[in-house]
N, C-alpha and C positions, 0 to 999 in steps of 0.2 A: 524591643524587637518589633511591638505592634507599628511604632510613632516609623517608624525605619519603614515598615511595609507599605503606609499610609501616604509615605513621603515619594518613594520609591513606584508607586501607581499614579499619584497626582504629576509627577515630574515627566512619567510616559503616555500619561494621559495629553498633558500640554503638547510636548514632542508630536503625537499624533495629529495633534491639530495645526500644527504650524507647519508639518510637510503634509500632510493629507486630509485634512477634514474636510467635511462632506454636510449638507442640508438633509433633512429627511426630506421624501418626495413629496410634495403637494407643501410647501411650507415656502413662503419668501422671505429671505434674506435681505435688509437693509444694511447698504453701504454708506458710511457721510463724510464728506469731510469740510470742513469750515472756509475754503478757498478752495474756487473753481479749477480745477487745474486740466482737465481734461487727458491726464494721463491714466495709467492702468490702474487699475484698482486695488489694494494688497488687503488682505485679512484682515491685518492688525485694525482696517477703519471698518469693519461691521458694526453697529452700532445694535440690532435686535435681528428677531423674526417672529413672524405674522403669518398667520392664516389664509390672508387673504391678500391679494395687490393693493388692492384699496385700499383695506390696513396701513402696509408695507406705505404707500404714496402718501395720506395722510399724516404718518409719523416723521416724514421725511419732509414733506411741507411746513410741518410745524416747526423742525430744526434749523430750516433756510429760514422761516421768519426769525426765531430765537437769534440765529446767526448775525441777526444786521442783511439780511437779502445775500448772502455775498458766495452762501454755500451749495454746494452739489450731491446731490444720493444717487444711488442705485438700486432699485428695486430687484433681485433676481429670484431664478428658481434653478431650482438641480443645479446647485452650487459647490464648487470646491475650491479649498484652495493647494494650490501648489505651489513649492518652491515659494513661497509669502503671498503668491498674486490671487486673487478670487476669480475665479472666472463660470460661467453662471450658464446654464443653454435656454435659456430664456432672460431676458432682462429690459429692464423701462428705466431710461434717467430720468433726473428732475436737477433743475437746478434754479439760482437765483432769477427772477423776473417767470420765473413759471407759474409762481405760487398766486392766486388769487385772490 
């Protein structure tokens, strides 16, 4: 019965994140994905979150080099997702030939 309860919290725990989830305030949220694509952004590529943009922009730069130069991030804050897409009220890209 416990393994049933455990199962049963993890599965609407998930559920809640894939139609609602949400950043705590002051926390930025890293998007990445490994080809620039310049379309919308969907949850499933959040990659962390940081404290700070800086943070958030440095771990995002270090992925586009890792990447072969080729990748794109998203830095955001007061983030949610809906319906699968992230969408952020504050946000900073970065992408290939940005990195220094």
């Amino acid at each position: 019965m416990y393994l049933k309860s455990c199962l049963l919290m993890i599965a609407l725990l998930v559920a809640g994140l894939q139609l609602g989830g949400c950043t705590q305030a002051g926390q930025w949220t890293l998007a990445y994905r490994d080809t620039a694509t310049g379309s919308a952004w969907q949850y499933s590529e959040v990659a962390g979150f940081y404290q700070t943009l800086e943070q958030c922009q440095a771990k995002g730069d270090g992925l586009v080099r890792l990447g072969g130069d080729k990748g794109e991030y998203l830095c955001g804050s007061d983030c949610k997702a809906e319906n699968g897409l992230l969408t952020c009220q504050i946000s900073h890209a970065g992408k290939a030939g940005d990195v220094q």
